[in-house]
PASEBA-1860 file (N, C-alpha, C; in nm, 3 decimals):
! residues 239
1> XXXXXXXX> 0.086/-0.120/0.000/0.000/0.000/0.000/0.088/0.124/0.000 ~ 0.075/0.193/-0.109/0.113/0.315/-0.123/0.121/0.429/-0.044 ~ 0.010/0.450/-0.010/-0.077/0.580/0.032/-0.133/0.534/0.176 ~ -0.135/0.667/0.282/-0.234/0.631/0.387/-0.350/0.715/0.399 ~ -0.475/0.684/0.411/-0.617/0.727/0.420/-0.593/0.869/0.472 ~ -0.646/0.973/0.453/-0.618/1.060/0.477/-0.670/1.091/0.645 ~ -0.783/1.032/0.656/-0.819/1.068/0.818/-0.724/1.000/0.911 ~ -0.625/0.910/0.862/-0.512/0.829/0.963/-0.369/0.889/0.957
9> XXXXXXXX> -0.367/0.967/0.826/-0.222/0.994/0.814/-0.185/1.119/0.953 ~ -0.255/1.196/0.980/-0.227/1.275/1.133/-0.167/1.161/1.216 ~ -0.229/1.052/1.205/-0.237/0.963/1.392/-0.119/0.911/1.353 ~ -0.055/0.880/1.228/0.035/0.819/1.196/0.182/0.902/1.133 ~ 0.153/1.012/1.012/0.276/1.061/1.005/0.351/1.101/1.075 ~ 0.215/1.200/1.138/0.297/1.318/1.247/0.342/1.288/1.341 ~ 0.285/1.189/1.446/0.369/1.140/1.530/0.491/1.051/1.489 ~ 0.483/0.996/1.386/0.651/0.983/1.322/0.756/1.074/1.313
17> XXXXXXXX> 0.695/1.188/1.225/0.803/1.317/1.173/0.824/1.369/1.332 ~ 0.745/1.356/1.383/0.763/1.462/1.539/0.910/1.335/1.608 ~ 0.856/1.227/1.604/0.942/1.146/1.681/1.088/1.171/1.547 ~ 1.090/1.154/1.461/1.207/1.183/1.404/1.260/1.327/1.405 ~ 1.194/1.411/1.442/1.293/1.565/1.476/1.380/1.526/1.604 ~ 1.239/1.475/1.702/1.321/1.466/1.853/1.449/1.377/1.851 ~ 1.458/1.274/1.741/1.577/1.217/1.737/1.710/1.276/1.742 ~ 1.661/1.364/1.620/1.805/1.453/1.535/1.804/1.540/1.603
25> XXXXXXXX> 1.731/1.601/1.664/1.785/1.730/1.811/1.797/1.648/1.947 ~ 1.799/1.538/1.962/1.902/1.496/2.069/2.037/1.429/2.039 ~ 2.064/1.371/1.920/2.133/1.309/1.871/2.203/1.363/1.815 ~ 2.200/1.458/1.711/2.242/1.540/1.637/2.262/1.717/1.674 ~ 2.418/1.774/1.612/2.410/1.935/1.638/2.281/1.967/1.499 ~ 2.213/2.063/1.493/2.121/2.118/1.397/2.162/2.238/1.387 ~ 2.226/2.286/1.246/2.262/2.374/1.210/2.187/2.428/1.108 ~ 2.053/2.540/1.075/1.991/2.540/0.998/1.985/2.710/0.991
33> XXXXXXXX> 1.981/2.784/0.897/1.958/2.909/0.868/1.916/2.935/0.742 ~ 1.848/3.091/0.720/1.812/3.119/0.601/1.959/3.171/0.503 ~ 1.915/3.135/0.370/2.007/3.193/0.299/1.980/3.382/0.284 ~ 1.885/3.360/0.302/1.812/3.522/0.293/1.704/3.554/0.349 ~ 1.652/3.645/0.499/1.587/3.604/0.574/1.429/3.643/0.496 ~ 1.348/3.573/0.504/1.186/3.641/0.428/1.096/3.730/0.471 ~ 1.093/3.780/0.342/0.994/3.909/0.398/0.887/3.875/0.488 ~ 0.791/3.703/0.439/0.675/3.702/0.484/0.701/3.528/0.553
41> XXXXXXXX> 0.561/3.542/0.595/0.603/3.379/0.661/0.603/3.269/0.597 ~ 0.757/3.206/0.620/0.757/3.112/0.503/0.727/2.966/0.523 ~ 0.650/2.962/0.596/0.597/2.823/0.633/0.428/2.813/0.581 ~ 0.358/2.906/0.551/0.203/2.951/0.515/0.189/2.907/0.375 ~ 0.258/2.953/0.261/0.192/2.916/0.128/0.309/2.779/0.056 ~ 0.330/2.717/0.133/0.436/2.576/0.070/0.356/2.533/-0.029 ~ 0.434/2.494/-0.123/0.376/2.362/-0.232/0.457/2.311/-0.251 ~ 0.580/2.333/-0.284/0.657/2.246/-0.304/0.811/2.300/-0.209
49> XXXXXXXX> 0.873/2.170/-0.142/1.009/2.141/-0.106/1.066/2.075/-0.194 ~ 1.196/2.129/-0.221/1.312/2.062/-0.271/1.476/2.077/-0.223 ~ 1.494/1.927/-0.209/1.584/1.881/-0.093/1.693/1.875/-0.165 ~ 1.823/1.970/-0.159/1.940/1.913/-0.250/2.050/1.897/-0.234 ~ 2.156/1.848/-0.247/2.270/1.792/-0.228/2.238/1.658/-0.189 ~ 2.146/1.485/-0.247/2.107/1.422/-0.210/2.192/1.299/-0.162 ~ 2.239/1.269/-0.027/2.361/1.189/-0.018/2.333/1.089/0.043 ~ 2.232/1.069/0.144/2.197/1.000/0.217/2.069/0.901/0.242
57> XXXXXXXX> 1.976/0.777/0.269/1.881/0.790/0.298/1.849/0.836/0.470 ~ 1.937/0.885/0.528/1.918/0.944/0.672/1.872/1.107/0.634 ~ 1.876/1.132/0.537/1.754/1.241/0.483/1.629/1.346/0.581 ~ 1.561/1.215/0.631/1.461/1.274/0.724/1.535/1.344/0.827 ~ 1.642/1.331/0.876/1.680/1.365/1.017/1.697/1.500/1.010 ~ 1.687/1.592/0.869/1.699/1.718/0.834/1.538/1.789/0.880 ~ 1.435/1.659/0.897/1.364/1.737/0.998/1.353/1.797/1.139 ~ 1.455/1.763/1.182/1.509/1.838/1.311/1.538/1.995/1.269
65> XXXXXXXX> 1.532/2.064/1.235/1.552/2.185/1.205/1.444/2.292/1.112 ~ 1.314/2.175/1.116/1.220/2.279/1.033/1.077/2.261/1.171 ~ 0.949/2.380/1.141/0.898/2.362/1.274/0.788/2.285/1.260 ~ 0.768/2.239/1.407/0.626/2.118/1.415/0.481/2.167/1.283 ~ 0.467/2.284/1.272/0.415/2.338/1.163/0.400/2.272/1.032 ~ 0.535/2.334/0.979/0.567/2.209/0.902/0.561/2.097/0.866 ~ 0.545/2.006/0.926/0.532/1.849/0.961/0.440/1.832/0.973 ~ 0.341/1.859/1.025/0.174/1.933/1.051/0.177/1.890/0.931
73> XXXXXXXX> 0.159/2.003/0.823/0.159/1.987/0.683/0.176/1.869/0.582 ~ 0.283/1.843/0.608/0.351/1.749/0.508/0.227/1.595/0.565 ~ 0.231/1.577/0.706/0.118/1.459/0.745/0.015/1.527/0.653 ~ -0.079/1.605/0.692/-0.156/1.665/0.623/-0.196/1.608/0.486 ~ -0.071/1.668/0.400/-0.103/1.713/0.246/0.011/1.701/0.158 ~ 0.100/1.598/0.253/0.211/1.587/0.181/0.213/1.483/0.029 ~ 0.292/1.506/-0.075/0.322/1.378/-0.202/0.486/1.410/-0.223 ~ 0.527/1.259/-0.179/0.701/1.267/-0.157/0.717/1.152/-0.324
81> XXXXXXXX> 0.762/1.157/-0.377/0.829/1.044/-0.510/0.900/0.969/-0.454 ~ 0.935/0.858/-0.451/1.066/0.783/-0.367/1.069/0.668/-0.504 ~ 1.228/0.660/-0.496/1.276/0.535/-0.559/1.193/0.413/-0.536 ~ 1.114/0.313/-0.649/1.090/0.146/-0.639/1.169/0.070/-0.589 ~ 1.337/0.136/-0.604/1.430/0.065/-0.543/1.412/0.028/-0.432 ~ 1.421/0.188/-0.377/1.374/0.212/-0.203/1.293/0.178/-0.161 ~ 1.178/0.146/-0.174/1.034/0.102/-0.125/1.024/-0.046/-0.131 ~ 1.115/-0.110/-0.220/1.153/-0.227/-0.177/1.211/-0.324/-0.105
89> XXXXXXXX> 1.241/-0.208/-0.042/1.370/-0.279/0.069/1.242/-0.275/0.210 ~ 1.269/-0.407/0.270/1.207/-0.436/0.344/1.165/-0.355/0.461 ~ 1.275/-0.312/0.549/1.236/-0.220/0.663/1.258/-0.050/0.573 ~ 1.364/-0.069/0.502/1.379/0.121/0.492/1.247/0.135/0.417 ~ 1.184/0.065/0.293/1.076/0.090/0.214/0.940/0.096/0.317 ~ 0.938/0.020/0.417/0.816/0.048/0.534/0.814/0.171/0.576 ~ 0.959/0.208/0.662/0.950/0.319/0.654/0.950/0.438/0.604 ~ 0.976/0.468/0.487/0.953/0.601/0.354/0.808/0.585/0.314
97> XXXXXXXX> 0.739/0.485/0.337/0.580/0.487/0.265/0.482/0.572/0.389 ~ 0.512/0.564/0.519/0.478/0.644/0.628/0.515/0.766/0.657 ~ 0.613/0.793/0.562/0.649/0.979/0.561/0.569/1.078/0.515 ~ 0.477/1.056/0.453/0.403/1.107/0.388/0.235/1.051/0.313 ~ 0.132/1.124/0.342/-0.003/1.074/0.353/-0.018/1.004/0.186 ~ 0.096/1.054/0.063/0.113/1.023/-0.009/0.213/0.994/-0.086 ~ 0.265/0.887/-0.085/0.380/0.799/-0.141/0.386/0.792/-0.297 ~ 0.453/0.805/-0.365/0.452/0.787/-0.451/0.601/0.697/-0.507
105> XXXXXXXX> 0.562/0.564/-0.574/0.661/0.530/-0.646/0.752/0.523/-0.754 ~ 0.834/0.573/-0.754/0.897/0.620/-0.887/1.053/0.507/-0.941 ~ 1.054/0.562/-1.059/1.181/0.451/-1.118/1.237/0.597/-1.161 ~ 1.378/0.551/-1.215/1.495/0.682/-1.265/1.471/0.728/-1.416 ~ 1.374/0.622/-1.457/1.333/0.676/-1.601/1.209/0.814/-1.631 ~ 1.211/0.826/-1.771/1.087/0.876/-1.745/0.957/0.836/-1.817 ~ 0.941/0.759/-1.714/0.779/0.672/-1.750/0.645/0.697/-1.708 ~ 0.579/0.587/-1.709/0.437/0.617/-1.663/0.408/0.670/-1.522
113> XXXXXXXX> 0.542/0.643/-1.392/0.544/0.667/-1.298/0.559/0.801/-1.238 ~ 0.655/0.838/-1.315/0.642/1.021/-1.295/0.544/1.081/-1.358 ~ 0.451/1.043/-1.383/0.382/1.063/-1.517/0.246/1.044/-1.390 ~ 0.201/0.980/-1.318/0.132/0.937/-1.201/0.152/0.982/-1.119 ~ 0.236/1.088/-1.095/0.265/1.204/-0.987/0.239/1.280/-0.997 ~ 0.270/1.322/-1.126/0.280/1.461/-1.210/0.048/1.493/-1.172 ~ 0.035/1.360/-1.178/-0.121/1.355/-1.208/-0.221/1.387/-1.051 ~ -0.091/1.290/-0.956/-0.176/1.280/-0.880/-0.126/1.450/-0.715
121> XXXXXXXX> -0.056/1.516/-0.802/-0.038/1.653/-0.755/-0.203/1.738/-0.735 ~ -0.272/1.745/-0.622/-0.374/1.801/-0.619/-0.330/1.935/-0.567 ~ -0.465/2.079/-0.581/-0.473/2.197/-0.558/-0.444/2.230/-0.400 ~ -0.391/2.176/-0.297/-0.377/2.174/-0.232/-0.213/2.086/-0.175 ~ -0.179/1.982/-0.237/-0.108/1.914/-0.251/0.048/1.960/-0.168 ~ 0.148/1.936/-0.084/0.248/2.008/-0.066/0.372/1.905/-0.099 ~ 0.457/1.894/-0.222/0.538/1.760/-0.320/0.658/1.860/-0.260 ~ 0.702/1.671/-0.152/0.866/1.709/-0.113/0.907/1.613/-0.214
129> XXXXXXXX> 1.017/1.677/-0.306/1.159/1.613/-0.398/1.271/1.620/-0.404 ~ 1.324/1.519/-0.436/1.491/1.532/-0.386/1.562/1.543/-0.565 ~ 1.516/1.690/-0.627/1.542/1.687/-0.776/1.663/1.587/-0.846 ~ 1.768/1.544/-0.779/1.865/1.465/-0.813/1.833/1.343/-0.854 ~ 1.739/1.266/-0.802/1.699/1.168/-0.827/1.793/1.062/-0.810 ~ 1.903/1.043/-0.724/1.985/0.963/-0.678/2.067/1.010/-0.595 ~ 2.143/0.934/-0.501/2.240/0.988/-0.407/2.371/0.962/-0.443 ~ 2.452/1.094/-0.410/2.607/1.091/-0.445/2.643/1.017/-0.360
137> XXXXXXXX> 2.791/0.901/-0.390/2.868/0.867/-0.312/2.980/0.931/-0.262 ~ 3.065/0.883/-0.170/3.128/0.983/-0.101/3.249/1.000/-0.165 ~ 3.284/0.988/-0.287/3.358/1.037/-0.402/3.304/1.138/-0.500 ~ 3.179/1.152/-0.463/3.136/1.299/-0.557/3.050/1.237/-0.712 ~ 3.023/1.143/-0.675/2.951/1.120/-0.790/2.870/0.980/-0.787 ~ 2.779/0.962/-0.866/2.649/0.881/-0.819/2.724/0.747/-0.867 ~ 2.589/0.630/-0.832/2.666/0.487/-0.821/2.684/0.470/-0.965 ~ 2.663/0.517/-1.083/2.741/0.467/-1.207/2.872/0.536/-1.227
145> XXXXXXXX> 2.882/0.629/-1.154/3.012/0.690/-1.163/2.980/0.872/-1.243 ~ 2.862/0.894/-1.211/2.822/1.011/-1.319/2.811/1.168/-1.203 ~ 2.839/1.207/-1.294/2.821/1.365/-1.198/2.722/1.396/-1.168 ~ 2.662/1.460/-1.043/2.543/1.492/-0.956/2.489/1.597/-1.024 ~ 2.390/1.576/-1.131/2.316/1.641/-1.185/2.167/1.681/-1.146 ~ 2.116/1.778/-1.137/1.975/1.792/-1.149/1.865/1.724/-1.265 ~ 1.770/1.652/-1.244/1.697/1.560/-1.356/1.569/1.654/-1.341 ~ 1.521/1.620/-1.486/1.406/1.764/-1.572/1.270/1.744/-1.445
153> XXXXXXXX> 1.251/1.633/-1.395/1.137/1.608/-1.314/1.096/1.720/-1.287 ~ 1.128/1.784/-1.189/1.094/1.923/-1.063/1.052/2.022/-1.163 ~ 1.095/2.051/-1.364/1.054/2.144/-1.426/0.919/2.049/-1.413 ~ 0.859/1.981/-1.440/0.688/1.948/-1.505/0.641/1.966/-1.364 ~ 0.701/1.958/-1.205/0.607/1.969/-1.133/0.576/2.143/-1.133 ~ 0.679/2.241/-1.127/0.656/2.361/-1.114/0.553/2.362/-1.236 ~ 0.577/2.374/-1.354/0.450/2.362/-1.447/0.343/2.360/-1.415 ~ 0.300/2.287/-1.312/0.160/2.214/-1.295/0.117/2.341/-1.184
161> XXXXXXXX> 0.192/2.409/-1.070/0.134/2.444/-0.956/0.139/2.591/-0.990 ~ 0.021/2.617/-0.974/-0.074/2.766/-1.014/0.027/2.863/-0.935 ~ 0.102/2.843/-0.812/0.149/2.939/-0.741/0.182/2.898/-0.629 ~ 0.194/2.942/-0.532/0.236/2.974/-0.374/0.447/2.898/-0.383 ~ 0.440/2.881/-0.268/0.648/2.942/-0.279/0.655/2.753/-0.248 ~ 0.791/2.763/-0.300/0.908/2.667/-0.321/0.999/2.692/-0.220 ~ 1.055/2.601/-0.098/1.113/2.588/-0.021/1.212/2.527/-0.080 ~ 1.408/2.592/-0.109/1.450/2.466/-0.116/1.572/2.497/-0.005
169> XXXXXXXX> 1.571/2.306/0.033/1.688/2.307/0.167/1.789/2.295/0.101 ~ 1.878/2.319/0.133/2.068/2.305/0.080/2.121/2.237/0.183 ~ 2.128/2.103/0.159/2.179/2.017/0.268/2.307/2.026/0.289 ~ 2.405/2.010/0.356/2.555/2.022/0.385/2.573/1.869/0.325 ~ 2.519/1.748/0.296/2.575/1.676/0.324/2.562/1.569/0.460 ~ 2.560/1.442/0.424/2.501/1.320/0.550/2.591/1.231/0.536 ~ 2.717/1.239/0.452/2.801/1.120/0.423/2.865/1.072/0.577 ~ 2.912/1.206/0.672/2.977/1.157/0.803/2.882/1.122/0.876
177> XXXXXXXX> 2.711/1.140/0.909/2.636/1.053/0.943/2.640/0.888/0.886 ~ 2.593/0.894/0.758/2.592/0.749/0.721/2.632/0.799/0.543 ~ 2.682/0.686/0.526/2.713/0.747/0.335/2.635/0.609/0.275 ~ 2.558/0.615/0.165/2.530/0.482/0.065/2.601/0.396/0.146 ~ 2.511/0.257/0.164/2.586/0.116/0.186/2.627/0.131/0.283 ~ 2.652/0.224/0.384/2.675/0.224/0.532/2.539/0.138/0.620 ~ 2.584/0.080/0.696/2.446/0.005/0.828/2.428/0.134/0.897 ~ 2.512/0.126/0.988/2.458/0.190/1.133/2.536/0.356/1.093
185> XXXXXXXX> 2.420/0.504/1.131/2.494/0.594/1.134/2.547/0.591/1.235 ~ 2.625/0.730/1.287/2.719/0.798/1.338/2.617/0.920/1.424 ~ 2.685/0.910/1.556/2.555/1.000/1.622/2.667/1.117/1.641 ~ 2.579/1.256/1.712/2.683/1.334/1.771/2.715/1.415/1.651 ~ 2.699/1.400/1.514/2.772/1.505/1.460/2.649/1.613/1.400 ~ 2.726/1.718/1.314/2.661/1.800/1.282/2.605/1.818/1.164 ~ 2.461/1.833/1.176/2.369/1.822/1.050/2.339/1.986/1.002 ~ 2.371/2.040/0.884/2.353/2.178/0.836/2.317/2.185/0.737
193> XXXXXXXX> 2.223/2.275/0.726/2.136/2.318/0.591/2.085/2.485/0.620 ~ 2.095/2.496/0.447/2.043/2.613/0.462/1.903/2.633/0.365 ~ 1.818/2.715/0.441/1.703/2.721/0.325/1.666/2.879/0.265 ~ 1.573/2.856/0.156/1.560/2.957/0.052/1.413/2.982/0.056 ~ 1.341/3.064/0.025/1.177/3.087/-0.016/1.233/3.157/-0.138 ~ 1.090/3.067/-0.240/1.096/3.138/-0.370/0.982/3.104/-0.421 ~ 0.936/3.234/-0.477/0.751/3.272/-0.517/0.743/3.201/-0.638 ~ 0.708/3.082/-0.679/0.679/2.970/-0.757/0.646/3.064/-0.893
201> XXXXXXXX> 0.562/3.165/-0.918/0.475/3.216/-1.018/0.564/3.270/-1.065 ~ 0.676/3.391/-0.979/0.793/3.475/-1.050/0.902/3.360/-1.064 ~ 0.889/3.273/-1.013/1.030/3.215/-1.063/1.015/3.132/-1.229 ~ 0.875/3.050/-1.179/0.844/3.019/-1.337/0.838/3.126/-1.449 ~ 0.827/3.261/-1.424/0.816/3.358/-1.541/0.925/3.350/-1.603 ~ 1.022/3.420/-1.458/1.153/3.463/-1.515/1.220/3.370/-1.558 ~ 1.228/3.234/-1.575/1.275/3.118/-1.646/1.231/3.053/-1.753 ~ 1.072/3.127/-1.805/1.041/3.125/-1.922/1.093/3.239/-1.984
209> XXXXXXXX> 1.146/3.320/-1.955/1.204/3.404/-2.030/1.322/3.397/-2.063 ~ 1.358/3.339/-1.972/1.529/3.261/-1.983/1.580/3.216/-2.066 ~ 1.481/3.075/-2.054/1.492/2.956/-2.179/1.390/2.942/-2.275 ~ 1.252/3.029/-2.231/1.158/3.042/-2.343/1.099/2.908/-2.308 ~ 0.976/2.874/-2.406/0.892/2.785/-2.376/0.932/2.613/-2.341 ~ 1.029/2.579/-2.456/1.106/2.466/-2.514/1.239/2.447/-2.369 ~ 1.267/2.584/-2.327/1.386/2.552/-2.309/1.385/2.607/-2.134 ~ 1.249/2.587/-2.117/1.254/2.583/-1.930/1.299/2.496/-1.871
217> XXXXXXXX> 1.272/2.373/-1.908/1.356/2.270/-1.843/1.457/2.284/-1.842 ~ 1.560/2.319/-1.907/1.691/2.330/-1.930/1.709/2.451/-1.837 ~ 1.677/2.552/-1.803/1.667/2.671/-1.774/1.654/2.622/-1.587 ~ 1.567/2.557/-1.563/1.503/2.529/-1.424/1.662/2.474/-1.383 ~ 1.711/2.353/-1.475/1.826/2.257/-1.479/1.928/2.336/-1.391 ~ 1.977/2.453/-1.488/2.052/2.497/-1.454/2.110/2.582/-1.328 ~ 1.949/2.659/-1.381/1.966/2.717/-1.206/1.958/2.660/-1.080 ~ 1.891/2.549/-1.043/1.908/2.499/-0.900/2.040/2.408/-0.966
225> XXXXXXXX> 2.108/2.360/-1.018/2.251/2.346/-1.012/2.317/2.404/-1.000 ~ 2.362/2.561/-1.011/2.425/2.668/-0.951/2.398/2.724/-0.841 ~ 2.258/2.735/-0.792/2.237/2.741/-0.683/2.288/2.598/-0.542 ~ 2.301/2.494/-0.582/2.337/2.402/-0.533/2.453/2.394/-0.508 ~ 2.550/2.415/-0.606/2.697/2.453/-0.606/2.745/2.573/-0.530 ~ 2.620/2.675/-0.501/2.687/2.805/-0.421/2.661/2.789/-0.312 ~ 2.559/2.712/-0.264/2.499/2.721/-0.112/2.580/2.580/-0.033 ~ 2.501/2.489/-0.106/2.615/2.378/-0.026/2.726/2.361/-0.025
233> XXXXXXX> 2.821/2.448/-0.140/2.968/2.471/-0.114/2.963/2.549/0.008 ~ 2.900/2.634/0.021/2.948/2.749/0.129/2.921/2.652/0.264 ~ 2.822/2.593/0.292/2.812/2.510/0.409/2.916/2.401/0.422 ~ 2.980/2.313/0.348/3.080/2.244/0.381/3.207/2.323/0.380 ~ 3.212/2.448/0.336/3.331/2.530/0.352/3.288/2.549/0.495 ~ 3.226/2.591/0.554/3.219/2.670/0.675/3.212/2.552/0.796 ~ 3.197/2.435/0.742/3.211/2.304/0.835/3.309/2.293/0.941
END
């Protein structure tokens, strides 16, 4: 089962996400700030999160640093994409299908499955993605050996959402917690991210103007890859 009923996902996400903050703020330092502080409150009009520098599946523990609010939400009205890979694995796939009131399974291609997300994004909907669509190893580059690129996905979801803001986190990095193929993390150390608000409607403009109709994807591509390269450099510099 994919998905949880919506009148259960409260009794069930949230007291998950809540029990996984309390983890990573006892366990973990939480180092979290704005890249630029917001004019308005940036927890009110979410639709979409996007999570980047993707290294880890200890991922969630970056909810230690956003507020019960938040999490509120995501139980709520959340749609997360997760690897078939991932959801197959016996205990980690149990647990990623409970993160969110809506699971969605995805493969690295682009098939009918992103294609079933893309669909099942409702007017209300709040889609956490990890635009990379795979995790770097701790050599800097994913398990075929390829450079950590941004994949076109995240352009067709902005497409679809009429408006309200785009949260994205700039993770430092989870490899000294746990890296790919690691068992057991590493407690005690320090988890840092930084986040951004950005008004979904002006950002889609100004990137159709960029790249023009044909060439937003490419356009979207680029910029949260430079943005990725400036923010999470600066956080492992400042490590």
């Amino acid at each position: 089962m994919d998905t949880i009923p919506p009148l259960l996902s409260f009794f069930v996400t949230y007291p998950l996400l809540l029990g996984i903050k309390s983890v990573a703020r006892l366990f973990y330092r939480i180092d979290v700030d704005w890249v630029e502080e917001p004019a308005r409150d940036p927890w009110s009009g979410l639709r979409l999160i996007a999570i980047l520098n993707h290294t880890s599946l200890y991922e969630p523990l970056l909810a230690g640093g956003v507020p019960n609010r938040l999490l509120s939400e995501i139980a709520r009205r959340g749609v997360v994409p997760v690897a078939e890979k991932t959801l197959d694995r016996p205990l980690v796939g149990k647990f990623f299908r409970l993160v969110a009131p809506d699971v969605v399974p995805v493969t690295r291609q682009r098939d009918s499955t992103w294609q079933e997300l893309v669909e099942r994004i409702g007017p209300r909907s709040l889609v956490i993605i990890l635009p990379e669509g795979r995790m770097m190893r701790p050599g800097g580059l994913d398990a075929q050996g390829n450079p950590m690129t941004v994949r076109g996905g995240i352009a067709d979801v902005l497409r679809g959402l009429p408006g309200g803001d785009m949260l994205i986190a700039y993770s430092g990095g989870l490899h000294h917690v746990q890296a790919p193929g690691e068992k057991l993390p590493r407690l005690f150390k320090r988890i840092a991210m930084r986040l951004e608000l950005i008004d979904i409607a002006a950002y889609r403009e100004e990137l159709m103007r960029t790249g023009g109709r044909h060439g937003f994807k490419r356009a979207v591509i680029a910029d949260l890859e430079a943005r990725r390269d400036l923010h999470c450099g600066a956080i492992a510099t400042a490590a």
